[in-house]
N, C-alpha and C positions, 0 to 999 in steps of 0.2 A: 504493500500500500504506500509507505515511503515513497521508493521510485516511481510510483503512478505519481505524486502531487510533484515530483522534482520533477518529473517529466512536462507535466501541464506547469508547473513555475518557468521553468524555462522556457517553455514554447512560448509562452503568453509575453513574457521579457524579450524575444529577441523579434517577435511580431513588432512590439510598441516600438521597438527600437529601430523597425522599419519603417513607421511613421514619422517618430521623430529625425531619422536623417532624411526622411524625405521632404520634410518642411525646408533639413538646410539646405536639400539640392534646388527646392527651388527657389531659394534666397540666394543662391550661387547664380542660378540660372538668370533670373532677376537683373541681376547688376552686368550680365552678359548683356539682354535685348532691352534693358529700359531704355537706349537712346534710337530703338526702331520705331518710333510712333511715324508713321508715314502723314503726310502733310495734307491740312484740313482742305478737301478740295470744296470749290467751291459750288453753289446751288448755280447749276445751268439750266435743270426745268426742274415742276415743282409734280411728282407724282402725289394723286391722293391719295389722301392718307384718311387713316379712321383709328381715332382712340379709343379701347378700351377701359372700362374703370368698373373692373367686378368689386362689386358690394355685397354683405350681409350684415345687417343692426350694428349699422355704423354712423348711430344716430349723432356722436360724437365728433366725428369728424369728416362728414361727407359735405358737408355745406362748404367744408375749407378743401376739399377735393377740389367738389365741381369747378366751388370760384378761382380755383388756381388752375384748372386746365383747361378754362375758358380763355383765360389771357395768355395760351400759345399764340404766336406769331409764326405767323403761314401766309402765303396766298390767298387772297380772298375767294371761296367756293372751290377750294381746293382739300378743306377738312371735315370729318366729320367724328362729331363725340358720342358715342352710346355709353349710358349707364346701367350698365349690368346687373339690374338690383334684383336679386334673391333674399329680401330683407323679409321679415315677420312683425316686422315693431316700427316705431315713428320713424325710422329712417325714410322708408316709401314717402310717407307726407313730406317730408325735408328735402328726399332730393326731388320731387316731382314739384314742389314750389321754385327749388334754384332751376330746373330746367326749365321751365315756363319762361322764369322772368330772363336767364339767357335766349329762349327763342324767341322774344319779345326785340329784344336787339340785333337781333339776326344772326344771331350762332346758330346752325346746326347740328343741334344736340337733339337725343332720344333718350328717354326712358324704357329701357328694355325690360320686359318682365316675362318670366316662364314659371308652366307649373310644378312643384318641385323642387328638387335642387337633386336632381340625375348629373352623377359625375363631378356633384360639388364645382370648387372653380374653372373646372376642365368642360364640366358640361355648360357654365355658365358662357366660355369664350367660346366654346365651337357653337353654342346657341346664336350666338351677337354676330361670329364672323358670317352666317349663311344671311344677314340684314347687310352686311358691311357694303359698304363702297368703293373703299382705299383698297389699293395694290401695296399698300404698306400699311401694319399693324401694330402704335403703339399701346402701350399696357401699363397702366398705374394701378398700382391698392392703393386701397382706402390713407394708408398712414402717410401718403407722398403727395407732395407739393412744390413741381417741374416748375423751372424755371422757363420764365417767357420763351426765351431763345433757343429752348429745349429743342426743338424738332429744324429750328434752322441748324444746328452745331451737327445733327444726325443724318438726316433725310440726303445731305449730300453721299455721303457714302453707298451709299444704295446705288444712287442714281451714276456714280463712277463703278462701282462695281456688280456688273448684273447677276453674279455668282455669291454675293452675299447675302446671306440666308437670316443669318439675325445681328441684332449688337448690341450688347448689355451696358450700361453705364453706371460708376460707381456713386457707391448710398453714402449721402454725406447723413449730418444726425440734425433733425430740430432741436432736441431736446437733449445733447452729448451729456451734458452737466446738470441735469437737474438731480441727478444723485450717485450713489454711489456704484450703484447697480447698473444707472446707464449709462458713467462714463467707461465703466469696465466690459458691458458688452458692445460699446463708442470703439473701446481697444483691439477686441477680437474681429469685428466685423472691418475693421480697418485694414489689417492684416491680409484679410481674404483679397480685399478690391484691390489691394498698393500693391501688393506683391503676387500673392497665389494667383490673381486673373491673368493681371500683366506679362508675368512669366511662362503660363500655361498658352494663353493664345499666339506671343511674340516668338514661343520657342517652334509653335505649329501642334501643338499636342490637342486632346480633346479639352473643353473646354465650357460651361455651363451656362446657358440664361437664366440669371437668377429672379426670374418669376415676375418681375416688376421693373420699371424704368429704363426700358429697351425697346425695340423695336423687332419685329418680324416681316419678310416680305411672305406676301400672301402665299405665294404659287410655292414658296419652301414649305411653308405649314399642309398645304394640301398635298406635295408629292414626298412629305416625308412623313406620310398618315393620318398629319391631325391630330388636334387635342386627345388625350385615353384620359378616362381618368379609372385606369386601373390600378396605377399609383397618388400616393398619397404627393409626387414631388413632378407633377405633372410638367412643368420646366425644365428641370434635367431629363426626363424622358427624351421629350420633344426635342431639346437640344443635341442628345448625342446621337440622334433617329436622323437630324438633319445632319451633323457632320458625316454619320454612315452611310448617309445617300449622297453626298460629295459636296453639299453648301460649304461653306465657308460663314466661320465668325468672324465677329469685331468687338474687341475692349477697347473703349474709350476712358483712360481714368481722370483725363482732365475736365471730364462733362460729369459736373455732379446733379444728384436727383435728392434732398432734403429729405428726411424722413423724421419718422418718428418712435423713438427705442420704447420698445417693454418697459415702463416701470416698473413691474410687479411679475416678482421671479414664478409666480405660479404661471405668470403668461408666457416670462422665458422660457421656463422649462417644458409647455407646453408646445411653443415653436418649436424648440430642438427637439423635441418628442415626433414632433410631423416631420422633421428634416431627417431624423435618423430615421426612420421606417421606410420612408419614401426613399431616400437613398437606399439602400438593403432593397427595396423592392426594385427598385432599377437595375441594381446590382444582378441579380437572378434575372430577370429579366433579357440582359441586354450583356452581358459578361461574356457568354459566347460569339456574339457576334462584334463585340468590341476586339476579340482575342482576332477573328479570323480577320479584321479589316485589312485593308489593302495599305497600311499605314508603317511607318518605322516599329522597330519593336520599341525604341523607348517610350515612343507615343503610346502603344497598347499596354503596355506595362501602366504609363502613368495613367492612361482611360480607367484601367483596373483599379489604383492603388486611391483615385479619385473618388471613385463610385464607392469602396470598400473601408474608405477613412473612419464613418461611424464605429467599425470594428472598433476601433479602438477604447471605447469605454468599456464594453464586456469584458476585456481583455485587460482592461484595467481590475476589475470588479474580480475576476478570478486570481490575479495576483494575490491580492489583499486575503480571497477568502483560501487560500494556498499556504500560505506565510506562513498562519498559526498551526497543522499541523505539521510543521518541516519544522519551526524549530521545536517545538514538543517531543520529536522524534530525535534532534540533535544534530539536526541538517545543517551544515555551513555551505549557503549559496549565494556569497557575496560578488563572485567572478559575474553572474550575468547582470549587474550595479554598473561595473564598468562600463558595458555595452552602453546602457540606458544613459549613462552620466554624461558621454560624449553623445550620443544621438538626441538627448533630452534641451539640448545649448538650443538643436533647431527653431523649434517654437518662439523662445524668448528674443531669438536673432530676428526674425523675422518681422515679429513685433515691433521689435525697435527700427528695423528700417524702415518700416511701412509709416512710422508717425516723424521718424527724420523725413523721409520723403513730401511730406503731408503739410508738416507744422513746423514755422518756426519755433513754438517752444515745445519741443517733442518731448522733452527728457521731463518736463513737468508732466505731458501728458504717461507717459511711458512708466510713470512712478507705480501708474495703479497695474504693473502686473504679476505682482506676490496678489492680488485680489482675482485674478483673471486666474492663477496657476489656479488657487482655488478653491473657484465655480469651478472650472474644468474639472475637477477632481468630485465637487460634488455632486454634479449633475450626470455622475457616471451611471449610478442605479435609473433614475429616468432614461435615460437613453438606451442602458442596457434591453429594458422592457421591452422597450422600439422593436428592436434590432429583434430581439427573440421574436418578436412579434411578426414581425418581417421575416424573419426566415421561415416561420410556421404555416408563413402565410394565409396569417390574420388581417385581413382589407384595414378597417378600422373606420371611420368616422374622420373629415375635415374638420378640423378642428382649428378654431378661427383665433388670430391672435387679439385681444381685445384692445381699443386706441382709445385714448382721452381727451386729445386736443390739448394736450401738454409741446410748450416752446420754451429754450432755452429754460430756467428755474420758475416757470411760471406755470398755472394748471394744478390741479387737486385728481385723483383718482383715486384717493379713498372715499368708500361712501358714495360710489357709484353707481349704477346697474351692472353693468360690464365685470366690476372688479373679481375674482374669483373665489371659490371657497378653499378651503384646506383638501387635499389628496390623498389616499394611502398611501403614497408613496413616502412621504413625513416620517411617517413611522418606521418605514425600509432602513431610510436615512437616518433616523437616531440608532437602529439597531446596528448598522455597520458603522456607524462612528462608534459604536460604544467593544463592538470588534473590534475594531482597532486600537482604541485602548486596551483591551484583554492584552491584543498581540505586544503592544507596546511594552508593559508590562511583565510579561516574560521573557520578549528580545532582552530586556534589561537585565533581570535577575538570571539569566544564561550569561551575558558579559556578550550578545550576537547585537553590538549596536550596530554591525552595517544594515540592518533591516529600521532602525530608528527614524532614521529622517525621511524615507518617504512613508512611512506607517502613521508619521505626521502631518504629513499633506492629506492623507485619508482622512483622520482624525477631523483635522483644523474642517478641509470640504465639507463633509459630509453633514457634521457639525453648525457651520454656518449656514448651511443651504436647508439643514432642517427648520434651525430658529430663525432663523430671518423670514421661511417660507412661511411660518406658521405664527410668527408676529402678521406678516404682510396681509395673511387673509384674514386673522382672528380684528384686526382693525377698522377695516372696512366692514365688516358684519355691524362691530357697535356703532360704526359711525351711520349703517342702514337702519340699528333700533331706535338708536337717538331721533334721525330724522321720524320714523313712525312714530312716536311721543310728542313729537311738538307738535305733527299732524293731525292725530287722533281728536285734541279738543277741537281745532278747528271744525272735523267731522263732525261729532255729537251738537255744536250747537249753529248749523248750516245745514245739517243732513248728507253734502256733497264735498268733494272735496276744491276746494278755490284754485285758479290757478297758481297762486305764488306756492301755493304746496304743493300744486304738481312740479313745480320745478325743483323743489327740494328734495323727491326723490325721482325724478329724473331731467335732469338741468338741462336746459337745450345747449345744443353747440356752443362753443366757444371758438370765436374768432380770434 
C-alpha cells in the first residue's frame, strides 16, 4: 500500500511540474514574439456587423451594457445590436425600455427572446445568429462595457484578412480595486491576456476565444459547426473547431474591453467551476483530433496541455490527500520538491511580466500574489469536483456569474438579489485545511519538514477560501433580513409594498 501512495505522490508531482514549466515556456516564449504584433491596418470598407449581448437576470447591469454598446462607432447602417435576453426577472423590462428609447434615435437594436434557454448561452447565440445580418459577429456579456472605438480598432483585421476566423481582445477590470479578492483575480486574469494569449497565438499554437469581447466572422462559425452547447465552455469548443478546420486567430492585447470582476468568491468559484468542466469537456471531446491535426507537434502538445490545465487542481488535491499516509509509513519523498521548486518559479514569473508589461507601477500591483498563490491552492477542491464531473461526464447546469454594477471602489453587492448562498463545498474546505494541519503536525514531530511548506499553502488556501467564502454569503443573507424588517411595517400598515421598498430589496441598476 506504501508504494501505491508513492507511486500516485509522485505521479501527481511530476504532472504539476509539467504545468508549472509550462507556464515558464510560455513566458520564455512570450519575450521571443511580443514585438510581432503586425500593424493596425486600416478600415478600407466597413462589413456589417451584428453584436451580440446574451443576457440572463442581469437586472444589475444591463442598462450599463446596452448604453455602452450603443455608442460603438461604425458606419452609419452598417451595425446591428441584438439582445439576447433569456432573463426571468426585471431585466426583460430594463432592457426592452433601453432598447426602445435606442431605436427611438435610430440604433438598430433588437430584443431577442426565445422559449427556454436550450443550450444555455450556446443556444442563446446560435438562436440570435439565424436573425443576424452582419458577416461579422461581435459578442459582449452582461459585465463589459466596449469602448467607442471598439469595433473600428477590430473590424479592420477581418476585412485585410479573409482567413480570419475570430479575434479575442484583452479584459481590462472596472472594478480591479474594489477589494481584495478583485485585485487578486485583476492578477491572474492579467497573466492569461499579457502573456499566455500573446505567446500562444504569436508563436502559431492553438489558441482560445474567451467567450466575450471579440469578434467572429460568420461563414467561420457556420463551417466550423456552430455554437454546441454540449459543453459547459462553448468558446473554447468553437474556437479550436475553427482552428481544426484551418481559420486563423487574432490577439489583440493592446485593445482592451473593461469588465467587471466577481466580488464575491462564491461567484469566483462558481466561474472557475464552469471553466474547469467545460475545459475537461473539450478536453474529451476534441483531444483526438487536436492530436491528429495537421499542425507542429509543439502546437499539439500545447493544444493538449491547454485544454488539460484544469488537471491540475485534482492533482493538487491528491498530493495533499497522499502526504499523510507516506509519512505515517516513514516515507522520505523530498527528491520530487525539487522538480516542483524549479517548475513552481513559472507561475509567479509570468505574473510579474504580465503586470510589468501592463503597469507602470506593477510591483505595487504584483505585491498581491502570496494572495493569488492562495486562492489557487484553495479553490483546488471546487475545481476538483469540475473536472471529476467532466470526466464522468456529468453535463451540468450554466451557471451564471452574478454582476452588481460595481466600478472602481464604488457599488455594494451585499444584500443583493444576485449575491449567493453558502455551498457544501465550505465544508470540503475546512475539512482538508484541517488535513493539512493533521499532516502538518506529524511532518513535524517525524523531523520530515520538506513536506512543511507546501502542506502550508494547503493549510493557509483552503483555510481562507472557506472563511472568507462563508463570511461572504452569511453577510448578505442578514443584510436581505435586515432589508425584510424595515419592509414589513411598511407592509402591515399600506397592505402593498411602496416602491422605495421595492428598491431596497431589489435596487435598480446602477449607473
Amino acid at each position: 500500500m506504501t508504494s501505491l501512495f508513492a507511486a500516485i505522490y509522485i505521479i501527481a508531482a511530476l504532472l504539476l511540474a509539467l504545468y508549472g514549466a509550462n507556464s515558464l515556456l510560455l513566458t520564455i516564449i512570450y519575450f521571443r514574439v511580443r514585438h510581432r504584433q503586425p500593424a493596425e491596418p486600416a478600415l478600407t470598407s466597413a462589413p456589417r456587423v451584428t453584436v451580440q449581448l446574451p443576457i440572463y437576470n442581469e437586472m444589475h447591469v444591463v442598462e450599463r451594457l446596452i448604453d455602452g454598446v450603443a455608442q460603438l462607432e461604425y458606419p452609419a447602417g452598417r451595425l446591428q445590436i441584438q439582445v439576447l435576453d433569456d432573463s426571468t426577472d426585471e431585466t426583460t423590462a430594463i432592457a426592452r425600455a433601453r432598447v426602445r428609447s435606442h431605436r427611438a434615435r435610430g440604433v438598430d437594436m433588437l430584443l431577442v427572446r426565445r422559449q427556454g434557454r436550450d443550450g444555455f448561452k450556446a443556444g442563446a447565440l446560435a438562436h440570435g445568429l439565424r436573425q443576424a445580418s452582419g458577416e461579422l459577429i461581435a459578442i459582449f456579456d452582461a459585465d463589459f462595457v466596449p469602448q467607442p472605438d471598439f469595433l473600428l480598432r477590430t473590424v479592420p483585421y477581418f476585412v485585410s484578412d479573409p482567413r480570419l476566423g475570430f479575434l479575442q481582445t484583452r479584459w481590462a477590470h472596472l472594478n480591479g480595486d474594489y477589494s481584495a479578492l478583485t485585485r487578486t483575480q485583476a492578477l491572474a486574469l492579467d497573466g492569461h491576456f499579457a502573456v499566455e494569449q500573446t505567446a500562444r497565438q504569436r508563436a502559431g499554437w492553438f489558441m482560445n476565444f474567451n467567450g466575450t469581447a471579440g469578434l467572429w466572422r460568420r461563414a467561420c462559425i457556420g463551417e466550423s459547426g456552430g455554437w454546441s452547447g454540449d459543453t459547459l465552455s462553448e468558446d473554447l469548443d468553437l474556437s479550436y473547431r475553427a482552428q481544426l478546420a484551418g481559420w486563423r486567430p487574432a490577439y489583440l492585447p493592446h485593445v482592451a474591453a473593461p469588465a467587471e470582476v466577481p466580488p464575491q468568491l462564491a461567484a469566483f468559484k462558481g466561474q472557475q467551476s464552469r471553466w474547469a468542466k467545460g475545459s475537461i469537456q473539450c478536453l474529451r471531446k476534441l483531444a483526438a483530433e487536436v492530436w491528429r491535426a495537421e499542425r507542429t507537434l509543439p502546437a499539439r502538445l500545447q493544444g493538449l496541455i491547454h485544454l488539460s490545465s484544469y488537471l491540475a487542481h485534482p492533482l493538487m488535491v491528491t498530493m495533499l490527500l497522499a502526504t499523510l499516509p507516506l509519512l505515517l509509513s516513514g516515507t522520505r519523498l523530498s527528491w520530487p520538491l525539487a522538480y516542483l521548486s524549479l517548475a513552481s518559479l513559472g507561475p509567479p514569473l509570468l505574473y510579474a511580466v504580465a503586470q510589468k508589461a501592463l503597469y507602470p507601477d506593477w510591483w505595487r500591483r504584483y505585491a498581491r500574489m502570496p494572495l493569488l498563490v492562495l486562492l489557487g491552492s484553495g479553490i483546488a477542491l471546487n475545481n476538483s469536483v469540475a473536472v471529476l464531473e467532466a470526466l464522468l461526464g456529468r453535463k451540468g447546469r450554466f451557471r451564471r456569474t452574478p454582476k452588481f454594477s460595481l466600478e472602481g471602489k464604488n457599488g455594494r453587492w451585499r444584500g443583493q438579489r444576485y449575491a449567493l448562498a453558502p455551498d457544501w463545498m465550505i465544508l470540503g474546505e475546512v475539512l482538508l485545511a484541517l488535513y493539512a494541519a493533521l499532516t502538518i503536525s506529524v511532518a513535524w514531530r517525524q523531523g520530515q519538514t520538506w513536506a512543511i511548506p507546501f502542506l502550508c499553502l494547503y493549510l493557509g488556501g483552503f483555510g481562507m477560501v472557506a472563511v472568507v467564502g462563508l463570511w461572504q454569503s452569511v453577510a448578505p443573507a442578514l443584510g436581505r433580513k435586515a432589508a425584510r424588517q424595515r419592509v414589513a411595517p411598511l407592509r402591515r400598515s399600506t397592505g402593498s409594498t411602496p416602491l422605495a421598498s421595492r428598491s431596497a430589496i431589489s435596487p435598480a441598476p446602477r449607473r
